[in-house]
C-alpha positions in Angstrom: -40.7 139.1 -124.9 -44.6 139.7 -125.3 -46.6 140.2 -121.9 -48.0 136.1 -122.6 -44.5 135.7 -122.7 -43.3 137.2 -119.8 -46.2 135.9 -117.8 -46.5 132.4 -119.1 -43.1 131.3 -116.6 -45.3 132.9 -113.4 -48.5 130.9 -114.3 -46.5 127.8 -114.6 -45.2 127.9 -111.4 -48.5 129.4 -109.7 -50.4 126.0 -111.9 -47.3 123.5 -110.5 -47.9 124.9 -107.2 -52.0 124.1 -107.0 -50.8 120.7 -108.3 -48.5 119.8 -105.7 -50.8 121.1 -103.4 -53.7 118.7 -105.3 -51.5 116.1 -105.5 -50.7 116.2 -101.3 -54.1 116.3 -100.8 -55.2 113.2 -102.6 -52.1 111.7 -100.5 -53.0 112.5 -97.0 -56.8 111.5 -97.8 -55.1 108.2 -99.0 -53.3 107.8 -95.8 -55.9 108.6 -93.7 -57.6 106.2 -94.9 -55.4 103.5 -94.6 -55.1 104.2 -90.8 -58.3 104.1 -90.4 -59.1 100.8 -92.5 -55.5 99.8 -90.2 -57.7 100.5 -86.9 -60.7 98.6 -88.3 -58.5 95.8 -89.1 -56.5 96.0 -85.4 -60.4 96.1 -84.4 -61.5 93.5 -85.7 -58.3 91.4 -84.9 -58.9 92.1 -81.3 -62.2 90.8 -80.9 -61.4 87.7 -82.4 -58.3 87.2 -79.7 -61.4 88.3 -77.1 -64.1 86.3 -78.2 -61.8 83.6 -78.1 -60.2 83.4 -74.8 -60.6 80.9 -72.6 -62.4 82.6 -70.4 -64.9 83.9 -72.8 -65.6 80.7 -74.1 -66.4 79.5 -71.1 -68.7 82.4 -69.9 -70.4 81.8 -73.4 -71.0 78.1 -72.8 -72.0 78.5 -69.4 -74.8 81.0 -70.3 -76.0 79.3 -73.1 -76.4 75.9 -71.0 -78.3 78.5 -69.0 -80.5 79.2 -71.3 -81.0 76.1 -72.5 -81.8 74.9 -68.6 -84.5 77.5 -68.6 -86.2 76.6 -71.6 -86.4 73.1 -69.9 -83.8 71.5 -72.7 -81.4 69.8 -70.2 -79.5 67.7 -72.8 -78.6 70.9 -74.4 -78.1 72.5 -71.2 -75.5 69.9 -70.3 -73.8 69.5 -73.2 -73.0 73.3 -73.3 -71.5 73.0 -69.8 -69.9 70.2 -70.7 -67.8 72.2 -72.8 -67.5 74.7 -70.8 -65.9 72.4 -68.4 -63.9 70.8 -71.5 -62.2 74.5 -71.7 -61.8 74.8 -68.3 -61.9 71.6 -65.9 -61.9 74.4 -62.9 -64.7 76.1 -63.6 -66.9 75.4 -60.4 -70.0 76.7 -62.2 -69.9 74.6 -65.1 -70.0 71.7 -62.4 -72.6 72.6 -60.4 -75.0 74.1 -63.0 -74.2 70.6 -64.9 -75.4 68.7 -61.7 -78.8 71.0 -61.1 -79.3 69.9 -64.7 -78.5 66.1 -64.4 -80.7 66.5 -61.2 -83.5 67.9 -63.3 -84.3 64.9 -65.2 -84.0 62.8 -62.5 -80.5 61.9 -63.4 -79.0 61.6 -60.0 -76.0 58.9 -60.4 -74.6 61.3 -63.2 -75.1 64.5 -60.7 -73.5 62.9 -57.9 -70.5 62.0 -60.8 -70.3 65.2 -61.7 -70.0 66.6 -57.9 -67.6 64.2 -57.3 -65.6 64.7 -60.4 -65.9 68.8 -60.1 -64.4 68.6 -56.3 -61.8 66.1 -57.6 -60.4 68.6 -60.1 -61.0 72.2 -58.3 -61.2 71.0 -54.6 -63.8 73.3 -54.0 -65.8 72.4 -50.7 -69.2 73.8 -52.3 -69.1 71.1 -54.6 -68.2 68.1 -52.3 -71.1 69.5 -49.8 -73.6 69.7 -52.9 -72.6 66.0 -53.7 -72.9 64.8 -49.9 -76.6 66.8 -50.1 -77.3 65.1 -53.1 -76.2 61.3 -51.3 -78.3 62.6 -48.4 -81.3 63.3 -50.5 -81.0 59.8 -52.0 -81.2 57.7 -49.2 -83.8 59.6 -47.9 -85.6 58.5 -50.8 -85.1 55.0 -50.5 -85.9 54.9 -46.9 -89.5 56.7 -47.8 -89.9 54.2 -50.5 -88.8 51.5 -47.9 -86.0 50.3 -49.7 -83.4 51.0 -47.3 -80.6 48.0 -47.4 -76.7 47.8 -46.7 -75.7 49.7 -49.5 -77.8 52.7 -48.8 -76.1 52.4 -45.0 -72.6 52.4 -46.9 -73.7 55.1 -49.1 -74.2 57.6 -45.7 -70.9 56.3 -44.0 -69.1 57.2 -47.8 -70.3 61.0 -46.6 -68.7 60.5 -43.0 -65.7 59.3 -44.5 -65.1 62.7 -46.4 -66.7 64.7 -43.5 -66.6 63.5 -40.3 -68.8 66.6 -38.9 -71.4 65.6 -40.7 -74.8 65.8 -38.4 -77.3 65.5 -40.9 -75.4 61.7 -42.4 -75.0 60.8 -38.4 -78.9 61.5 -37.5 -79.6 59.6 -41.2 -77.5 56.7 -40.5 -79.2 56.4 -37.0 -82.6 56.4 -38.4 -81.3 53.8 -41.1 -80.6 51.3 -38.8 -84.0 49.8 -37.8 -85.3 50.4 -41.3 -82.7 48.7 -42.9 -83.3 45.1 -40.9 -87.4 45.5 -41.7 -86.9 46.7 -45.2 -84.7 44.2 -46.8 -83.3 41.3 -44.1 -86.6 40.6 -42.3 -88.5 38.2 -44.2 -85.8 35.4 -44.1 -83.0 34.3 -41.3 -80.5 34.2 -44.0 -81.1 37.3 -45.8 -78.4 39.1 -44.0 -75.4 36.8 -43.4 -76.4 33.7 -45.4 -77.7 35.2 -48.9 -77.1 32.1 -50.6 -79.9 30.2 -49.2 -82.6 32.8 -49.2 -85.5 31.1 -50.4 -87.9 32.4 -52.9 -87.8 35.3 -55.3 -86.3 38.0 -53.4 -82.3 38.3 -53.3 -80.2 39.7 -50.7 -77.3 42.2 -51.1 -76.0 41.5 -47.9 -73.0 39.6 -46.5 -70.7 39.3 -42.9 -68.0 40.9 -45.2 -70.3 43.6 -46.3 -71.4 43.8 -42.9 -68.2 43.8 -41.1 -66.7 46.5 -43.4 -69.2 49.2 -42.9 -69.5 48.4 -39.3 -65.4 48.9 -39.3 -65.7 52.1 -41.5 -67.7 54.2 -38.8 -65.3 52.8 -36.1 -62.6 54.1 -38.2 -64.4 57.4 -38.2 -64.9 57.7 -34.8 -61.3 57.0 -33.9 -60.5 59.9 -36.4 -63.4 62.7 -34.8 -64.9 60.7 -31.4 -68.7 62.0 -30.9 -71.2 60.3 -28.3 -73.5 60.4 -31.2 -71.5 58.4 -33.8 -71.0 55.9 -31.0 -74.1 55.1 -29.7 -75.0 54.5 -33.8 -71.8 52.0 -33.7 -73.3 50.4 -30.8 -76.7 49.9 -32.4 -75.3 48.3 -36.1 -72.9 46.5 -34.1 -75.6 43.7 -33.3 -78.4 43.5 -35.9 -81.9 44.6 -35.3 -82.8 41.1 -35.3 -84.5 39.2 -33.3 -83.8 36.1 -35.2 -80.7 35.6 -38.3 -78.0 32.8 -38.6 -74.2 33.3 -39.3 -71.5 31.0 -41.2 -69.4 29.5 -38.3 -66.7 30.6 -40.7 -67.7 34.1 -40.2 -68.1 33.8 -35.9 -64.4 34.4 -35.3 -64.6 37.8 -37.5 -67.5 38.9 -35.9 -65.5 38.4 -32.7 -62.5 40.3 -33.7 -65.4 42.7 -34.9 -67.0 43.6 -31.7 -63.2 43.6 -29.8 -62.1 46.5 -32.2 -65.9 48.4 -31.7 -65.9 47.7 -27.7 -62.4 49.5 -27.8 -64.4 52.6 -29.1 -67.1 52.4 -27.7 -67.0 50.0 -24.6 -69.4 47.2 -23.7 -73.3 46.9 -22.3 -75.1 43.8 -21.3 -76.4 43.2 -24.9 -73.4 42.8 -26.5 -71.7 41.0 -23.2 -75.0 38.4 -24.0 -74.0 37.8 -27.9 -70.3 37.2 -27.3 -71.4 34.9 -24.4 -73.3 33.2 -28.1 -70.3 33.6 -30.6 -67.5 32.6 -27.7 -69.8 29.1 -26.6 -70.4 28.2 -30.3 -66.8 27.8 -31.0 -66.4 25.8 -27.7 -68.9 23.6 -28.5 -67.6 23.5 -32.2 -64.4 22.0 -30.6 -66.0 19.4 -28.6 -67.3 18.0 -31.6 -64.5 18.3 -33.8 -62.5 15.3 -33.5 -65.9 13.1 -33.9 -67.0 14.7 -37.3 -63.3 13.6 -39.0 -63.7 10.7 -38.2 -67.8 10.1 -39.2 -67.0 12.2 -42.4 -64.8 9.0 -43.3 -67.4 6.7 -42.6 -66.0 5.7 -38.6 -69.7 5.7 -37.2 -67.4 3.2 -35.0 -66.3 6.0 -32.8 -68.9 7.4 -31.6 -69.2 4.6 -28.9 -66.0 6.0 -27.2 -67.4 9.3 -28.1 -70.9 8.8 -26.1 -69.3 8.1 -23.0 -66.1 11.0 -23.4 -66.1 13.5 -20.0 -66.2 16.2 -22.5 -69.5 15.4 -24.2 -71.2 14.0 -20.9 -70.5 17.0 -18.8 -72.1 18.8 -22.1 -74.6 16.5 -21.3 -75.2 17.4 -18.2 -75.7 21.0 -18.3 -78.8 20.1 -20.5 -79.9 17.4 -18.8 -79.8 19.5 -15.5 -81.5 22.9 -16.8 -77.9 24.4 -16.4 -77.8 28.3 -17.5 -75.9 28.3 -21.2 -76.0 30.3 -24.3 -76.7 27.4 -26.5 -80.6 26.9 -26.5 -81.5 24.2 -23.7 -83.6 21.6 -25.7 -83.6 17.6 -25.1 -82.6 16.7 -29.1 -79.7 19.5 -29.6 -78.0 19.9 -32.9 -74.3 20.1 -33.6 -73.6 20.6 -37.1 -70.6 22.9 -38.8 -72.5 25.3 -41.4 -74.4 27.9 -39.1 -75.8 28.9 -36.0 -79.2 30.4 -35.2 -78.9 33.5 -33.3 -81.8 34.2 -31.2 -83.1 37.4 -29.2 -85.4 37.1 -26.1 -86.3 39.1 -23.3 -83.5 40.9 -23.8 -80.9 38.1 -24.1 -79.6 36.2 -26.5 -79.1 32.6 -27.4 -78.3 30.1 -30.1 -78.8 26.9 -31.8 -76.9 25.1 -34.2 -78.7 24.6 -37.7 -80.7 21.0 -37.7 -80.6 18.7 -40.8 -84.1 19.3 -41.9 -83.1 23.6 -41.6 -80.1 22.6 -43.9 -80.6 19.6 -46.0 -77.0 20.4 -48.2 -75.2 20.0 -44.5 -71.5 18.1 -44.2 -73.6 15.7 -41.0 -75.0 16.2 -37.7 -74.7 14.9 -34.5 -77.3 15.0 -31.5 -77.0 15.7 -28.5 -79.6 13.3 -26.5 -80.3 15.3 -22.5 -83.5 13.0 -22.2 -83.8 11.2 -18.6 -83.7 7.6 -19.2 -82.5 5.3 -16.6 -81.6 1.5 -16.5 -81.8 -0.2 -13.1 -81.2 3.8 -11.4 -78.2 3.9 -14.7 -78.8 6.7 -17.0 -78.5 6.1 -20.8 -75.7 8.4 -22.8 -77.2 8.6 -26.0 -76.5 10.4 -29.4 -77.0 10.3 -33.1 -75.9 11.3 -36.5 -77.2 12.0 -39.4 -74.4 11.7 -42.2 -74.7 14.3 -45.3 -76.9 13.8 -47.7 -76.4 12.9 -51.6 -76.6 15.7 -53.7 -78.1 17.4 -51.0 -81.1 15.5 -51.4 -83.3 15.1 -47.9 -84.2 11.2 -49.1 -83.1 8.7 -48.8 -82.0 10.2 -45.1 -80.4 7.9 -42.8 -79.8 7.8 -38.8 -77.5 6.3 -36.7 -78.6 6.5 -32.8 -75.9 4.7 -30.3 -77.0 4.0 -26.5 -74.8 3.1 -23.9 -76.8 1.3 -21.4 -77.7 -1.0 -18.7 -79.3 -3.6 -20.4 -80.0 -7.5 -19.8 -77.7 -9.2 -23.0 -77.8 -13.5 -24.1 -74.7 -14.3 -23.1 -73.9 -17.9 -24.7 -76.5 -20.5 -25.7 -79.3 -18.7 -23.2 -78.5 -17.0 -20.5 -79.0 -13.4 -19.9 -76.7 -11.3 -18.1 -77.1 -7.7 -17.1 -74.3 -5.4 -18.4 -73.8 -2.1 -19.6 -73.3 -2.4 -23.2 -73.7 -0.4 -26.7 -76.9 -0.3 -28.8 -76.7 0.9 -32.9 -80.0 1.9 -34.3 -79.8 2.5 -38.1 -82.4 4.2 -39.4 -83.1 5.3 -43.2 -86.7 6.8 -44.3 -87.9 7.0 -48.1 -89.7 9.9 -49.7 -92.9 7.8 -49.7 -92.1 8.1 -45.2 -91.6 4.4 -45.3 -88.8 3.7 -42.9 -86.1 0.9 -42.9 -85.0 0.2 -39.3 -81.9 -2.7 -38.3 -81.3 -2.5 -34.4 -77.2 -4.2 -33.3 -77.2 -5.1 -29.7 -74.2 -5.0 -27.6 -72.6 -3.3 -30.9 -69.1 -4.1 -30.8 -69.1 -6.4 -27.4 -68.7 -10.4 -27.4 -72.4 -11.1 -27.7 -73.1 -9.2 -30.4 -76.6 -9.4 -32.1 -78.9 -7.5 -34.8 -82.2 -7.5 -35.7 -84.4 -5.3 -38.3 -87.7 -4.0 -36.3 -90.2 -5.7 -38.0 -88.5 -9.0 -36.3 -88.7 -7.3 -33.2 -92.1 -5.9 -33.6 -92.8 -9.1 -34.2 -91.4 -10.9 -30.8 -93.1 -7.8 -28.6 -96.4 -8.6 -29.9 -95.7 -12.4 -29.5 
């Protein structure tokens, strides 16, 4: 074997050796790099589980309604925490930083939403107190602007209802109270109870049943956390700062379940004592009158004879004709009629009237009440009238019927004249143009029975 040849097996292995060892080489560099493009991948993989947590999402949202919020774009602004809040509907900070923007553009209604819809869903007490400041701030507002009305009351006892502790909503609701009755119910009697018949342009928002619920609403609050405070601002809404408004009969008897339930609170005083005295006679004298107005509504004007000379209506009589002390304004012509009364404060006190045809043309009828003296022969007269309802509630044509019961000389027969107490009808009805029509019945309803229209009797006086 030559020295090539017996060398040649020894550089074959040595060559195959440096190959294998090339060849492993090339392999872990392969490797490596797959583990690292591996890591890159598991990376890569990572962050996109991270940047899309819910968390993160919401954190990015958040900062970028931020942003937008201090680059004054609030619609932007909102809309990122809007779905910040659509990832997560407890995220307290997407709420409030919503609201701040809502607030910024003068969006308050959709703030206050927000609030209210952020405390709803996380029950975070931050949130409801922002929402009571931002209520707060509101009727502040109106009351500067002197806009202060009933809903702006009910929108401060809303913030007593969800916290009772609540100084600043007591102190606001206090200073509310005379600023509501000059701001929005003073101009007209019937702006507060009687909206329907507010005359002219401005409307009312205000009812008894709008009344009588918030009114009810702080008593309810008071039962639940008592405070002298909240009381004594019961005490005040309780009565209106009015010194003049009418009331639907209909609504009297509420109003005196009304002030039973507040007096149980927050007892009684001589102003309230005074406009129960009102409400309590109303309905008594309502009653007197009852039986007669069924039977006028049907056209019975025959009635009121027996009615004129009744113990119940003289001794109502009586107390006006005498100066007696009563709730019901003392006046010689006194209304009775069933819509309304006329609630009246004075010196302190108050009384009331029942609403007068001309006051309330679209009235069902009134009666009269006559307390003038006028005496026959030392015999006083009992007199009284009606005025039936109207048609269409037009004031004209407007009729009258006044019946006397008196002492009077009557022709008995062919020509003789007796003395005798005895019933007089006058009928009157006055046109538009104030022309009147005028038919007198003498002893109306007795044996001698006579009528006459005035110019015939105008006539015979001047004869």
């Amino acid at each position: 074997m030559s020295y090539y040849d017996r060398r040649r097996p020894v550089n074959r292995g040595r060559n195959s050796y440096r190959g294998r060892r090339r060849r492993r080489k090339r392999f872990d560099f392969r490797k490596a790099g797959i583990i690292a493009l591996s890591f890159v991948a598991v990376f890569i993989a990572g962050l996109l589980i991270y940047t899309h947590l819910p968390k993160v999402k919401v954190k990015k949202a958040i900062a970028a309604g931020n942003e937008y919020s201090k680059n004054a774009d609030y619609d932007a602004a909102i809309d990122s925490y809007n779905k910040a809040i659509s990832i997560d509907s407890k995220s307290v900070v997407a709420y409030s930083n919503m609201a701040g923007a809502y607030l910024s553009i003068d969006d308050s209604e959709s703030a206050k939403k927000i609030l209210y819809d952020g405390w709803k869903n996380t029950e975070n007490e931050d949130l409801l107190d922002n929402y009571h400041a931002v209520v707060l701030n509101e009727a502040v507002d109106k009351m500067n602007h002197n806009a202060t009305d009933i809903s702006v009351v009910e929108s401060i006892v809303n913030v007593l209802e969800e916290d009772n502790d609540n100084k600043d909503a007591i102190e606001l609701i206090d200073a509310a109270y005379l600023r509501c009755f000059e701001d929005s119910y003073g101009s007209d009697i019937n702006a507060l109870f009687r909206p329907e018949f507010v005359k002219g342009e401005k409307e009312s928002d205000c009812s008894f049943e709008k009344y009588e619920s918030v009114v009810d609403r702080m008593i309810n609050v008071c039962n639940a956390n008592p405070s002298d405070e909240l009381k004594s601002v019961i005490r005040e809404y309780l009565i209106p700062n009015e010194k003049s408004f009418t009331l639907n009969i209909s609504d009297i008897s509420g109003y005196k379940e009304l002030i039973g339930r507040a007096v149980n609170v927050i007892g009684s005083d001589d102003n309230i004592k005074s406009f129960e005295a009102c409400l309590d006679d109303s309905l008594r004298v309502q009653a007197i009158f009852a039986d007669v107005f069924t039977q006028l509504d049907v056209g019975n004007v025959d009635e009121l004879r027996s009615f004129v000379v009744s113990d119940e209506y003289l001794a109502l009589r009586d107390v006006f004709l005498n100066k007696e002390k009563t709730p019901l304004e003392n006046t010689v012509y006194v209304p009775i009629s069933r819509e309304a009364v006329i609630l009246n404060q004075k010196n302190d006190e108050w009384s009331y009237r029942f609403l007068s045809f001309e006051e309330n043309p679209s009235t069902s009828g009134v009666i009269t009440l006559w307390a003038n003296y006028f005496e026959d022969d030392g015999v006083q007269r009992n007199s009284i009238s009606y005025e039936p309802a109207s048609i269409e509630d037009n004031m004209y044509p407007h009729t009258k019927y006044s019946v006397t019961y008196l002492y009077s000389y009557i022709t008995s027969g062919n020509s003789t004249r007796v003395a005798k107490m005895n019933y007089r009808l006058d009928t009157t009805i006055e046109l538009r143009d104030g022309t009147v029509e005028e038919t007198i019945v003498g002893d109306w309803g007795g044996e001698n029975e006579w009528e006459m229209d005035i110019d015939t009797i105008e006539s015979r006086i001047k004869a």
